[in-house]
C-alpha positions in Angstrom: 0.0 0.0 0.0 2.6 2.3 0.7 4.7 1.5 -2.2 1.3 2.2 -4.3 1.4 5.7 -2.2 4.4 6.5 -3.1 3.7 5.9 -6.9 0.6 7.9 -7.0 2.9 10.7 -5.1 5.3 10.8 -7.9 2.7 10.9 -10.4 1.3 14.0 -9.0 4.3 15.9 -8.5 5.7 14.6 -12.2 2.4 16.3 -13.3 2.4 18.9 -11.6 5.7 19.9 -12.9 5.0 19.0 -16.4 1.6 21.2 -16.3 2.9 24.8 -16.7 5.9 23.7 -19.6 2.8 22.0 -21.2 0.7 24.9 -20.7 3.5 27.0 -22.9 3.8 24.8 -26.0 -0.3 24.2 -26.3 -0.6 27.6 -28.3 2.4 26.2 -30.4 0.7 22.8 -30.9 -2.5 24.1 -30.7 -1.9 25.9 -34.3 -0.2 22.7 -35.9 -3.1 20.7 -34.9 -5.6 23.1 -36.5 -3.6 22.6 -40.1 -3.7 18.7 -40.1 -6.9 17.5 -42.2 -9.0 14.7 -40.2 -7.6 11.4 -42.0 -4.0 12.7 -40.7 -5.4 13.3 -37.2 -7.1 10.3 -37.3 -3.8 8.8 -38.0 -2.0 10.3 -35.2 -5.1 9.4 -32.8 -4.4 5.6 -33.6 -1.1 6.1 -33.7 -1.1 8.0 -30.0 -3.3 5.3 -28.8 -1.0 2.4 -30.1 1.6 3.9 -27.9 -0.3 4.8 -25.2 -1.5 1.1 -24.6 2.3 0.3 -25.0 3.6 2.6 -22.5 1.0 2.9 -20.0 0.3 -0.1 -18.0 -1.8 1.1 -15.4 -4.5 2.5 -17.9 -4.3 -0.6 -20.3 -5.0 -3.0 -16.7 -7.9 -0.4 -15.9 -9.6 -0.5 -18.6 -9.1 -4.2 -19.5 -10.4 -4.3 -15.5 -13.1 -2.2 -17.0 -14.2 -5.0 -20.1 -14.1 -7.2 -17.5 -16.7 -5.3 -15.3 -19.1 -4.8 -18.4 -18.2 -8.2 -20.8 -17.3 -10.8 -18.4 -16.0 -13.6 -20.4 -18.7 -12.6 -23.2 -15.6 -11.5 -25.2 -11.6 -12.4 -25.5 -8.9 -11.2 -24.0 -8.4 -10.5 -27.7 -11.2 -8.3 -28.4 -11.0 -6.7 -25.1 -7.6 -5.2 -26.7 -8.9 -4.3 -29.8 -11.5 -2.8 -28.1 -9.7 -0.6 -25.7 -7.3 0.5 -28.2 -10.1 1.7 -30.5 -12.2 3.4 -27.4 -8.3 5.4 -26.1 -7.6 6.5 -30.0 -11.6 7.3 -30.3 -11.3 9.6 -27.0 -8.4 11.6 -28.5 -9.7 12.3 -32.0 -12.7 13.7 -30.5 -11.1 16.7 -28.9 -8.2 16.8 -31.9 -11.4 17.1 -34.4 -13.5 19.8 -32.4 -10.6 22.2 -32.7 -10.3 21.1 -36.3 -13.9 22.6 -36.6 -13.2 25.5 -34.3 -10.4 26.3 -37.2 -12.8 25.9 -39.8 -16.5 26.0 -38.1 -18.1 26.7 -42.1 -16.9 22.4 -42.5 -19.1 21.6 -39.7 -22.6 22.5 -41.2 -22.0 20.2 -44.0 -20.5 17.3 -41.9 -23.5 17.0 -39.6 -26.4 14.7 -40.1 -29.5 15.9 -38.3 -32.5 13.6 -39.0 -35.4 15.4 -39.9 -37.7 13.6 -37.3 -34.9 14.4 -34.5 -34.8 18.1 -35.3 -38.6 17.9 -35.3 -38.1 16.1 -31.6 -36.2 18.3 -30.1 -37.8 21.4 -31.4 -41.1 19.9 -30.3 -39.7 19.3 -26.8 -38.2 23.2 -26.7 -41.6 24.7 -27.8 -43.2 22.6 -24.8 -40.7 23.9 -21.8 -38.7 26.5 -20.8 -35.2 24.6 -21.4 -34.0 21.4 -21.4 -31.2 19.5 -19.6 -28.5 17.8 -22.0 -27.8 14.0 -20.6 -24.9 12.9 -22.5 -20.9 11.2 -21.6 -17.5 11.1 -23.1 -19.0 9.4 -25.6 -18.3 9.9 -29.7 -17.7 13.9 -29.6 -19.2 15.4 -26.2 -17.9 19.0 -27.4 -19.2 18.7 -30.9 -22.5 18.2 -29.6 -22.6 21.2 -27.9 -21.8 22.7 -31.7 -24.8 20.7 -33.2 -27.2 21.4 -30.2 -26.3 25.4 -30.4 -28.3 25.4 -33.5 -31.4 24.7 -31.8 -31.0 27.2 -28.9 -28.1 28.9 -26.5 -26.5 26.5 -24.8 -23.5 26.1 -21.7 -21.6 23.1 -20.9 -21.0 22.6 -17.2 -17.6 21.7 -17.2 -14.9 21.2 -14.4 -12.1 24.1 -14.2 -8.7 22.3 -16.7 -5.7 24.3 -14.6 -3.6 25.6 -17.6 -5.6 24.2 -20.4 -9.2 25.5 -19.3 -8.8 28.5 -21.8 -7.6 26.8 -24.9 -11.1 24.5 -24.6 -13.3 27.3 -23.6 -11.5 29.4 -26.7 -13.0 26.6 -29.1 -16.0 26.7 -27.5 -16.7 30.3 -28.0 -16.1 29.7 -31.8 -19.5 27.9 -31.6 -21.2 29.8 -29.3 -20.9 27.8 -26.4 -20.9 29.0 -22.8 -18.7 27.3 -20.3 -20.3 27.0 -16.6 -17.5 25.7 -14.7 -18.8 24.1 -11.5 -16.5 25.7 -9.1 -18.2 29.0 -10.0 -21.7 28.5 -11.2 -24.8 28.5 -9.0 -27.9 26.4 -9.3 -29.9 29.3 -9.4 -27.5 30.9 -12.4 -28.4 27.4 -14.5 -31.7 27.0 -13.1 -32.2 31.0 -14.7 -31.0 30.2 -18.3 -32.8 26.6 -18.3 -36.1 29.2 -17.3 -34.9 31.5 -20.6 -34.6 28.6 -22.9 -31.7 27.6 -22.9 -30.0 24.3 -23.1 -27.3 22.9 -20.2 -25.3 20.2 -20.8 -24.4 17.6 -18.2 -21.5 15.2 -18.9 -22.4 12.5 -15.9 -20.5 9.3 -16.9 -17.4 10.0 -14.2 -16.5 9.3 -10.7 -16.0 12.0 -9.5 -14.6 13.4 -5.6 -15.6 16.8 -5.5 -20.3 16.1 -6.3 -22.4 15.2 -3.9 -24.2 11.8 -5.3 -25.9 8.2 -5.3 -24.2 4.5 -5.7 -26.2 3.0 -8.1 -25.8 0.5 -11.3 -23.8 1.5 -13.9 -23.7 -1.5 -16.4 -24.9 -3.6 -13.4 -22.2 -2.4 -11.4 -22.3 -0.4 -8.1 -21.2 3.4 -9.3 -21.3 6.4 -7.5 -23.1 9.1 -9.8 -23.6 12.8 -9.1 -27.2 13.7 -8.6 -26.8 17.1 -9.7 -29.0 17.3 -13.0 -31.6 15.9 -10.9 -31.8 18.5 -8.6 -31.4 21.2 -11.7 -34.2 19.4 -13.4 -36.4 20.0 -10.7 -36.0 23.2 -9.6 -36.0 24.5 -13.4 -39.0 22.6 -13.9 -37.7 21.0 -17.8 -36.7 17.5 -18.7 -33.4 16.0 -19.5 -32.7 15.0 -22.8 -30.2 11.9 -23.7 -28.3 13.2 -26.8 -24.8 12.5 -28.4 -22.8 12.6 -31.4 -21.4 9.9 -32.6 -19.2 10.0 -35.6 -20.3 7.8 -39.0 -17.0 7.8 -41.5 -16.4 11.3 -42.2 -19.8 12.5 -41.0 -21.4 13.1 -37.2 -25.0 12.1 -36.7 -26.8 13.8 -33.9 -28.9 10.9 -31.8 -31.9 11.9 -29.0 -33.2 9.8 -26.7 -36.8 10.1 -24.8 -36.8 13.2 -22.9 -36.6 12.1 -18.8 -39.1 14.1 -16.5 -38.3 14.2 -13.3 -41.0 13.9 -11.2 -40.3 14.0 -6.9 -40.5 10.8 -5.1 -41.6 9.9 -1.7 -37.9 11.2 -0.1 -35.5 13.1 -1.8 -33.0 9.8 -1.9 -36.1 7.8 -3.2 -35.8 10.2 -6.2 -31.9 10.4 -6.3 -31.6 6.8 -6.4 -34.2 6.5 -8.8 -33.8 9.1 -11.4 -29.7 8.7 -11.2 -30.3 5.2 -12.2 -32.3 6.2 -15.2 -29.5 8.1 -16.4 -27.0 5.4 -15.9 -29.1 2.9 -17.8 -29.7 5.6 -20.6 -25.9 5.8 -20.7 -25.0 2.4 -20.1 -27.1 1.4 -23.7 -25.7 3.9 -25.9 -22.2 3.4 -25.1 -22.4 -1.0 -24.6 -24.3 -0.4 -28.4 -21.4 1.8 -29.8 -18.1 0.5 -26.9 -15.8 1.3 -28.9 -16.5 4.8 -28.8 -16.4 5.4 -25.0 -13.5 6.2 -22.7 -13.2 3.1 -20.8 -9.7 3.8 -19.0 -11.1 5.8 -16.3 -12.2 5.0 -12.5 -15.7 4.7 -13.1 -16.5 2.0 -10.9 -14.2 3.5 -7.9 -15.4 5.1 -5.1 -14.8 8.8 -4.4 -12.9 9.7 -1.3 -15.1 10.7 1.4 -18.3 9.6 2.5 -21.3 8.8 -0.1 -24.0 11.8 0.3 -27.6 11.7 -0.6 -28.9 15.0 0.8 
């Protein structure tokens, strides 16, 4: 245990050293990016995650740890590989090809595929309620869904603070016309008041994270913890939460919406945690197990945070 302390430890401080030269040459790197086309960054995302399954153990065990969780021995040691390769090299191109749009956002409008009947969905759901809560994960492109969505009405991500990087994301944000809420800074009552205007807040709820008050309940029919944040904003905003995502199809993005969620209150305010959080989990959990290859699965999702578990 102490040896795995003192391994964490050194990651930190490695990182911590590493974040402000980083922070210097992202401009640099940010502009090189922004003048590759999409088949060459699709080459260096595969090529990134070839080496990053080489190089880094203790993600490649996670997230074969993570298969495990969600595939039991439903698929090989084999295809768990392939798989995780695919999901780490899908979960860098997406970020590599929303700042290839945010050079050039005139590409995006012809790259999109909005289905008439989902446009017709969500602009039926809009015309019924004030706003609407956006359910989605780091699934396909999170931050080019907030592009797609923007067309429809304003929109904000909520979005934890990235120390020396939070201003190159916001930056590409902008270039759509997306607000950034980060959650260190933004009241309930400041979302709850552009929900009530018509707006649009996105939620990105498929991490574990330490600083949220939330719920343990399944996530692929695993114990998770899961913030119950959007459940609470649904509430007192009065709108519903709407699954939606973008997944990527070749060279083109196809905008998907689920069945808008209302959230109704329960019997006891954990009663409705527990229950509604679940929802979203299941929501989640069957677009990403349709589509795995697409999803992040080298994270902690199944950890729990440090601290005690809070449902009030």
């Amino acid at each position: 245990m102490d040896s795995d302390k003192r391994r964490r430890r050194i990651r930190r401080q490695l990182k911590n050293q590493a974040y402000p030269y980083l922070a210097r040459i992202t401009p640099a790197a940010l502009k090189l990016l922004g003048r590759l086309s999409r088949n060459q960054i699709k080459g260096l995302a595969d090529h990134v995650s070839s080496l990053w399954y080489r190089l880094s153990p203790a993600s490649r065990q996670l997230g074969l740890a993570n298969l495990d969780i969600a595939y039991g021995s439903s698929l090989t040691p084999q295809a768990k590989a392939m798989l995780l390769k695919k999901s780490i090299a899908s979960s860098i191109r997406a970020p590599l090809e929303f700042h290839y749009y945010a050079c050039r956002p005139q590409e995006l409008d012809k790259d999109l595929l909005i289905a008439e009947d989902v446009s017709h969905k969500l602009e039926q759901i809009l015309s019924r309620s004030h706003g609407a809560i956006i359910l989605t994960a780091h699934f396909g492109n999170w931050e080019l869904l907030n592009a797609a969505l923007r067309r429809f009405a304003p929109i904000s991500i909520v979005s934890r603070r990235q120390k020396q990087f939070d201003r190159f994301v916001t930056a590409d944000r902008e270039v759509f016309g997306v607000n950034t809420e980060h959650d260190d800074q933004t009241s309930a009552q400041q979302l709850c008041d552009r929900l009530r205007n018509g707006e649009l807040v996105e939620v990105v709820m498929d991490r574990n994270v330490s600083h949220a008050k939330g719920v343990v309940v399944p996530f692929m029919g695993q114990p998770a913890f899961t913030p119950y944040f959007a459940v609470n904003l649904a509430l007192y905003a009065g709108v519903p939460v709407i699954p939606a995502f973008l997944v990527d199809e070749g060279q083109l993005y196809r905008l998907k919406l689920g069945d808008p969620i209302e959230i109704e209150p329960l019997e006891t305010k954990t009663a409705t945690y527990r229950h509604y959080c679940t929802v979203f989990n299941q929501t989640l959990s069957q677009a990403i197990l349709a589509q795995p290859e697409k999803w992040f699965w080298a994270h902690k999702r199944w950890s729990r945070p440090k601290g005690e578990v809070r449902a009030d």
